[in-house]
Structure formats: structure tokens, C-alpha cells
N, C-alpha and C positions, 0 to 999 in steps of 0.2 A: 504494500500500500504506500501510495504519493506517502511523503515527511510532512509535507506542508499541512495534509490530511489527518496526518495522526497528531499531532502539534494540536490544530484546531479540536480534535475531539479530548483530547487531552484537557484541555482547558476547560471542557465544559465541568461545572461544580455539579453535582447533585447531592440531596440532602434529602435523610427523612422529614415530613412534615410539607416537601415543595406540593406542589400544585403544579397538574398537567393538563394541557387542550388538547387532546387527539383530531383536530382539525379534519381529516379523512372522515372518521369513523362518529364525530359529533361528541362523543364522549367528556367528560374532566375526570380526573382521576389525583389522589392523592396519595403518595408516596409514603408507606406504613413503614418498610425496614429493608434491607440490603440483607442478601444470604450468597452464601461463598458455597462455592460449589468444585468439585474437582473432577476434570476431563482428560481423557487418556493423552490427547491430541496435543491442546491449549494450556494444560495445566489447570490454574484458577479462573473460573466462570464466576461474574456475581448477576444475582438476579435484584429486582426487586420486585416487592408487593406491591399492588394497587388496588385500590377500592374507588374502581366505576361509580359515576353516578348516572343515573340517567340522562338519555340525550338529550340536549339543551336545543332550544330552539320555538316553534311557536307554541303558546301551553298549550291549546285547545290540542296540540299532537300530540303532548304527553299525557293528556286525561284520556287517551283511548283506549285503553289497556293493551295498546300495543305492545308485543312480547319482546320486543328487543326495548323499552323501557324499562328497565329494571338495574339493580343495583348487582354490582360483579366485581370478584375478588379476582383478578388474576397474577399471573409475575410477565415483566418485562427483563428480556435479556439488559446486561447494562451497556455494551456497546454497541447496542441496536436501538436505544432508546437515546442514544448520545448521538448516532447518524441521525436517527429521525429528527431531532433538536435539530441539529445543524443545518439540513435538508427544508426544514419549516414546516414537515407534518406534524408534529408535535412541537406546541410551543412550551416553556416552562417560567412557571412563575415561585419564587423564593419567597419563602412565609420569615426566614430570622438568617442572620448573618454570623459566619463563624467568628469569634472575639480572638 
């Protein structure tokens, strides 16, 4: 991978507690915790949890009991969620600054 590529993903800060826009998928999602994982290939994989909220947008379409409204715990890889940042499908917003 480009340097200049890995530099820029590098940089990206993530934190439990941030706040996500999954822009594609309509979604916000908040960043419960980081977990370490270990791959035969890569070594250390980390994921993180997120807790979907439902999709935002005009309410009359979320009183419809449409089934993809719903609330959803999933994990995002971490440097697939640091492309997306970067890329601008997922935007990120920081809730507290490290001291």
C-alpha cells in the first residue's frame, strides 16, 4: 500500500465513546470498545463494537415498522473503518479529547 496512504490512515484517532455516520447505509452508530484479535496472516486484528441506531432520515419512514429500523450491535474491522473515514463513507465525530 501507497506510504502517503498508510501515513493518512494512521493518523486517523479513534476512540470509544466517538460517534459514526455511515452515510451509504443511513445509519449513526457509537463506538462501545476496541477488541484485539489475533490472525494467522496479519498478526493483530482490532475490531470495534457498535451500537446502530436506526436510520435517520424522514420520521414518518421510521414510524413504519420498517425492519431495517431497528437498533444493531455489530463490530467494524479497524482499518476498514479508518478507509471508510478517509474515503467519506463514514464520517466520524469525537465526543472528548485525549489530555
Amino acid at each position: 500500500m501507497n506510504q502517503e496512504l498508510l501515513d493518512e490512515l494512521e493518523a486517523i484517532e479513534i476512540k470509544t465513546g466517538d460517534i459514526i455516520v455511515d452515510h451509504m447505509a443511513g445509519y449513526v452508530g457509537i463506538l462501545l470498545s476496541r477488541t484485539r484479535r489475533v490472525d494467522i496472516v496479519i498478526d493483530d486484528v482490532y475490531f470495534w463494537e457498535v451500537q446502530w441506531t436506526s436510520r435517520f432520515g424522514d420520521k414518518q419512514k421510521r414510524n413504519n415498522n420498517n425492519p431495517l429500523d431497528v437498533e444493531i450491535t455489530g463490530l467494524l474491522e479497524e482499518e476498514t473503518l479508518k478507509l471508510s473515514i478517509l474515503v467519506g463513507a463514514i464520517e466520524i465525530f469525537s465526543g472528548k479529547k485525549d489530555e
